[in-house]
Structures are given as structure tokens and as C-alpha cells.
N, CA, C and O of each residue as an XYZ file, in Angstrom:
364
protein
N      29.484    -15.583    -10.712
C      28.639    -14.580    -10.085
C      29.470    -13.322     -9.874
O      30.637    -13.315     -9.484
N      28.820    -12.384    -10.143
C      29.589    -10.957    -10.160
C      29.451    -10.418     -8.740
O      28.528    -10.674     -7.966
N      30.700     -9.486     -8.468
C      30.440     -8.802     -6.862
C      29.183     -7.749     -7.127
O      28.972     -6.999     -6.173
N      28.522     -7.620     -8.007
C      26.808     -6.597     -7.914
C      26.353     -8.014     -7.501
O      26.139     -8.445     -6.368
N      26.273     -8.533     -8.506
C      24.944     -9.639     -7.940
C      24.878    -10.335     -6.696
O      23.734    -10.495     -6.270
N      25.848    -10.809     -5.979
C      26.364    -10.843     -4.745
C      25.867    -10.368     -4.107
O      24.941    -10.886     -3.484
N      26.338     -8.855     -3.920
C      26.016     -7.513     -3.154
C      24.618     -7.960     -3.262
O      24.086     -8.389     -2.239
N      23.960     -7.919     -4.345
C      22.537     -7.723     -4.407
C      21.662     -8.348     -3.359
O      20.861     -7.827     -2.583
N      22.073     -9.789     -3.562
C      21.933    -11.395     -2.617
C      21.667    -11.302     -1.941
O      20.595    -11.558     -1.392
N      23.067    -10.634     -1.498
C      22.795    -10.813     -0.031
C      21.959     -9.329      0.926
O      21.508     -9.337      2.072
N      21.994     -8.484      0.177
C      20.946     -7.401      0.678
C      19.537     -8.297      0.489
O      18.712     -8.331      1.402
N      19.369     -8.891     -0.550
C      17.656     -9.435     -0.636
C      17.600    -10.431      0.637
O      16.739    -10.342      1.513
N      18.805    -11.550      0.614
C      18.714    -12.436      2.031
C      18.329    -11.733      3.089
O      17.482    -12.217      3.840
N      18.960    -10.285      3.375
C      19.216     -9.812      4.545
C      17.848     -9.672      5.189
O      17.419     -9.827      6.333
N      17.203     -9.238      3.744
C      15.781     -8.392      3.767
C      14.731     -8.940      4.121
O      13.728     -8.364      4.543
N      14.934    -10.463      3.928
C      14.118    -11.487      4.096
C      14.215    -11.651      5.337
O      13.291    -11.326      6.083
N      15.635    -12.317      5.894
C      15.829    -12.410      7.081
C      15.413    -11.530      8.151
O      15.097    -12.149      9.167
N      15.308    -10.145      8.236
C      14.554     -8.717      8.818
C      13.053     -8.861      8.969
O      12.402     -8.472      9.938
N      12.538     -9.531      7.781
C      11.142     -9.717      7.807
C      10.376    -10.331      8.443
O       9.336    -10.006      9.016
N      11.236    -11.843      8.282
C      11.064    -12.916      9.361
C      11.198    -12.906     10.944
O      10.413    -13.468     11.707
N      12.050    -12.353     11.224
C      12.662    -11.838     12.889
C      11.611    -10.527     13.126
O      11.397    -10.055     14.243
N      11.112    -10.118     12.116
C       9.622     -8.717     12.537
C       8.588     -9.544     12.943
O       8.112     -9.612     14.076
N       8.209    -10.281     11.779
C       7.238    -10.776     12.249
C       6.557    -11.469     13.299
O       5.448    -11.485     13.833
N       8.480    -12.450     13.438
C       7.809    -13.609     14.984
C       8.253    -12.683     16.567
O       7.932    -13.060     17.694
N       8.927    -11.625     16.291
C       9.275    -10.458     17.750
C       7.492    -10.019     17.358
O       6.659    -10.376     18.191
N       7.192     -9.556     16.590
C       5.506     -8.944     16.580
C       4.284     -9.471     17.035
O       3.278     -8.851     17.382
N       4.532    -10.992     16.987
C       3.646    -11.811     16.900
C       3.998    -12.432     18.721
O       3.058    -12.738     19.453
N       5.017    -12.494     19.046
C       5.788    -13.028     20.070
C       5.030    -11.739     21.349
O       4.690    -12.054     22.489
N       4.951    -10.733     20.928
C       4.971     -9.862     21.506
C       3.001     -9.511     22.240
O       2.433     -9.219     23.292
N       2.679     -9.828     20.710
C       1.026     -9.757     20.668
C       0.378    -11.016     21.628
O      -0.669    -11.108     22.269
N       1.695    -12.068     21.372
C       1.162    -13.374     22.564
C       1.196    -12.887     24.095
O       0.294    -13.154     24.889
N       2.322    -12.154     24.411
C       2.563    -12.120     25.912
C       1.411    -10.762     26.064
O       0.676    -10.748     27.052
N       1.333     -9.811     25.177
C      -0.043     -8.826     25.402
C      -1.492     -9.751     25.657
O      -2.322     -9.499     26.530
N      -1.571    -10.944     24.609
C      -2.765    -11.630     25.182
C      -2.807    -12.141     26.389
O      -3.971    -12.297     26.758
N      -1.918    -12.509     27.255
C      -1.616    -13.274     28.644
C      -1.989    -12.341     29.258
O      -2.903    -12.527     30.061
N      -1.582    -11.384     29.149
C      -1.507    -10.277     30.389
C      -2.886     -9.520     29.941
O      -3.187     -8.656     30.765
N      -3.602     -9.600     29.085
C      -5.100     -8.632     29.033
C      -5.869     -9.999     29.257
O      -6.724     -9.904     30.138
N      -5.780    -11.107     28.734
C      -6.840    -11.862     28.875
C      -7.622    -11.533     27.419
O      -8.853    -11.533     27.408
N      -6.927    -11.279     26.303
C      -7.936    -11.280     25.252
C      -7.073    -12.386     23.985
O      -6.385    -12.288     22.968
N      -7.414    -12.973     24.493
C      -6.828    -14.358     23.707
C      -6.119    -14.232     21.963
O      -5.002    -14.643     21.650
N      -6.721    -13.826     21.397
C      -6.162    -14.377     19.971
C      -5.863    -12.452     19.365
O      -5.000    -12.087     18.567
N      -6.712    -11.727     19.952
C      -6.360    -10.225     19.205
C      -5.047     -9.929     19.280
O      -4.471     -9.923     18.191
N      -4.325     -9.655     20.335
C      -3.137     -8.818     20.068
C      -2.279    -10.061     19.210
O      -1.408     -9.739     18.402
N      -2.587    -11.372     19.447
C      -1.252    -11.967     18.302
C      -1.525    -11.621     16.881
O      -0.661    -11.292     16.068
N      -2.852    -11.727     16.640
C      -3.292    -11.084     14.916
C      -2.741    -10.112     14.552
O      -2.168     -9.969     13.472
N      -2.895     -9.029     15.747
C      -2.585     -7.717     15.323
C      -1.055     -7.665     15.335
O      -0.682     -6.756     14.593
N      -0.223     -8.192     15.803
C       0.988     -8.571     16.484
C       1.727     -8.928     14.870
O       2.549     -8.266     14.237
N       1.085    -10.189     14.549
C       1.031    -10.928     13.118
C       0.583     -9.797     12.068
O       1.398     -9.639     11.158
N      -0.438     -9.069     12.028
C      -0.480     -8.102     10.994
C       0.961     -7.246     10.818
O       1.896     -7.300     10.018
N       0.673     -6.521     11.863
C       1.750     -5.270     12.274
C       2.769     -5.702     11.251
O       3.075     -5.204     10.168
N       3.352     -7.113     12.103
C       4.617     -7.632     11.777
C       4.940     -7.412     10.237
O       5.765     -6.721      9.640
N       3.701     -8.499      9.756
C       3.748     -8.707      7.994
C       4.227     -7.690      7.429
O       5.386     -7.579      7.031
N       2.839     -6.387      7.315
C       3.252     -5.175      7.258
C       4.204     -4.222      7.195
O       4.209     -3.397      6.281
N       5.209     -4.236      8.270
C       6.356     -3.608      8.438
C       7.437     -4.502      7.499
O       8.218     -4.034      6.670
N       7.263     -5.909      7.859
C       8.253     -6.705      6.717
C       8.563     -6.663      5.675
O       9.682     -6.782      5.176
N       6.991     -6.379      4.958
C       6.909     -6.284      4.024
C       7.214     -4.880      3.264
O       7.233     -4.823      2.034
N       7.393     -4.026      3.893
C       7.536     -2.851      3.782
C       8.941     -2.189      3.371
O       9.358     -1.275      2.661
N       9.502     -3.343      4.371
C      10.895     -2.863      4.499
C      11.770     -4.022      3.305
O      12.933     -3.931      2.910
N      10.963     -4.834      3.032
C      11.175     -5.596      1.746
C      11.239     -5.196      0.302
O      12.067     -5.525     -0.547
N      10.048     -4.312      0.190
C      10.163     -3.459     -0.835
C      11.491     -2.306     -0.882
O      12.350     -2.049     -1.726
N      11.163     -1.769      0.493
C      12.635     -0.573      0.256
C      13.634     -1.230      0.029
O      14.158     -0.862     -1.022
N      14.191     -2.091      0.550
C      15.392     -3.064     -0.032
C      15.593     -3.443     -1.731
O      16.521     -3.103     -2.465
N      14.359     -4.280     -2.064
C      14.420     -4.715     -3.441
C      14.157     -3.812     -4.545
O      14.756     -3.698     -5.614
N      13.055     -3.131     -4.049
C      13.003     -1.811     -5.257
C      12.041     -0.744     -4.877
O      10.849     -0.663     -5.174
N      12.957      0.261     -3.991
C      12.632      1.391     -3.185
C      12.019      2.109     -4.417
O      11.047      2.798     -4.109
N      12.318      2.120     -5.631
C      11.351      3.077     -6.602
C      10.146      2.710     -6.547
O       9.323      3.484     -7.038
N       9.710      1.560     -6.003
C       7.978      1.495     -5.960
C       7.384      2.321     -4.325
O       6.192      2.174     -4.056
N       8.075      2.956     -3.562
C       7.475      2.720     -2.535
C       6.768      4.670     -2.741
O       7.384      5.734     -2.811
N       5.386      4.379     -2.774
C       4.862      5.979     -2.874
C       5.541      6.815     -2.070
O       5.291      7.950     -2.473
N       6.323      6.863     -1.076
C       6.679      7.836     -0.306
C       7.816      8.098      0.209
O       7.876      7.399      1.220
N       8.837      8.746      0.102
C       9.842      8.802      0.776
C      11.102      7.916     -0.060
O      10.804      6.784     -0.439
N      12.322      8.369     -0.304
C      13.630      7.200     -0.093
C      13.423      6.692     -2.066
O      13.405      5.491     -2.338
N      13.318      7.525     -2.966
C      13.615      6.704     -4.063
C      14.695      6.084     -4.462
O      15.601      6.890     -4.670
N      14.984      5.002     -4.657
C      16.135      4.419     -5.385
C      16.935      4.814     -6.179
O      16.623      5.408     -7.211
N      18.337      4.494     -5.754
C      19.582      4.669     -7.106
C      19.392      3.869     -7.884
O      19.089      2.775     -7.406
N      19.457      3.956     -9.348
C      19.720      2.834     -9.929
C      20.778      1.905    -10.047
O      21.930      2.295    -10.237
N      20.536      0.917     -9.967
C      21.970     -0.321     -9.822
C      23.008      0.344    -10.677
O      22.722      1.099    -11.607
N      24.600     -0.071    -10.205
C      25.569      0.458    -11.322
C      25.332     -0.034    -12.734
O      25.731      0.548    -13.743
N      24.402     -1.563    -12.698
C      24.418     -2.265    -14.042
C      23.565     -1.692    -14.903
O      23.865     -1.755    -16.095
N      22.306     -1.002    -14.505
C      21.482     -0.613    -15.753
C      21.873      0.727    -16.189
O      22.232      1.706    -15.535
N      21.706      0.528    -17.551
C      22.054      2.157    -18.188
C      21.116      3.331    -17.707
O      20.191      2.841    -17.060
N      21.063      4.096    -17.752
C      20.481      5.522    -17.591
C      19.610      5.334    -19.016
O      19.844      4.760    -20.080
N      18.348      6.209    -18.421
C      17.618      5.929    -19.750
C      17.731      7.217    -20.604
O      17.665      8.368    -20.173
N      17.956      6.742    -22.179
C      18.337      7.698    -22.572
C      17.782      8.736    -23.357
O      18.383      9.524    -24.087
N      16.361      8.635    -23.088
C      15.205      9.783    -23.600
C      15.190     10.724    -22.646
O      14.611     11.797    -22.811
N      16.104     10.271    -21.086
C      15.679     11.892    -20.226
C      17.030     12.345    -20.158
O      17.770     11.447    -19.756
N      17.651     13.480    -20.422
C      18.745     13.807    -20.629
C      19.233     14.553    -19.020
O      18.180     15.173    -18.866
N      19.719     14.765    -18.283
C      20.345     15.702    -17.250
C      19.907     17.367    -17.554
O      19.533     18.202    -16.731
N      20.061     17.485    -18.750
C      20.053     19.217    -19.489
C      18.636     19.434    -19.482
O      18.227     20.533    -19.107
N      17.676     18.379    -19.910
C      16.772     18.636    -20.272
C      15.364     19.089    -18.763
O      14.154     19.293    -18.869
N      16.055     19.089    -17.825
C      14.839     18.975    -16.281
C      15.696     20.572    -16.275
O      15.470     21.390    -15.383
């Protein structure tokens, strides 16, 4: 295993791991909002949405920030070549 792919790993683990700890603080959070309003199952859904959402979000910017419509495009990894139909000279 190469130190990129490694590197890579363990940014994707990390990313996962971030996602997981969003979701159940979100969801954790939407429970103690239901206790205290008395509206039973909404704020954990929303709690549970939110969470997914943001996880998932921040999953993509990790694994491949060039998909995300807005904001923060990606470097390309040191391993892939530059593509070579767009030249630097040519923009």
C-alpha cells in the first residue's frame, strides 16, 4: 500500500467516522428536544434528517469535493495525470 492510498484511507475512514458521530449528536439532540416540548418523534426525525444530511455532505467534500455544486473544488490527487486536452496557455 502506497503513502497516497493510505493518506487517502484514512481521510475516507475519518469521513465516515464524522458522519456517524453527526448523525447520533443530531439525533441525540432531537431526542432531548422531544422531552422537553412534548412532541414525541419530530425533533428526533428532524434531528436524524439534519444529521444524515450534513454527513453526507461532508462525505462528499472529503471523497470527491469536485461533485459538490458549490463552493471548495478539488485538487486533483498527486496520482492522476492532468488532462491533456486542456492546456494552462490555453484559458
Amino acid at each position: 500500500m502506497t503513502k497516497l492510498t493510505k493518506q487517502r484511507s484514512t481521510r475516507h475512514m475519518g469521513a465516515g467516522l464524522t458522519m456517524a458521530v453527526v448523525v447520533g449528536l443530531f439525533a441525540y439532540l432531537g431526542h432531548l428536544l422531544d422531552g422537553l416540548t412534548e412532541l414525541e418523534p419530530l425533533f428526533l426525525l428532524l434531528g436524524l434528517l439534519l444529521g444524515a444530511v450534513g454527513g453526507f455532505l461532508h462525505v462528499v467534500a472529503v471523497a470527491a469535493p469536485e461533485m459538490l455544486p458549490f463552493g471548495r473544488g478539488g485538487k486533483p490527487d498527486q496520482d492522476s495525470s492532468p488532462d491533456s486536452s486542456e492546456s494552462p496557455d490555453s484559458k
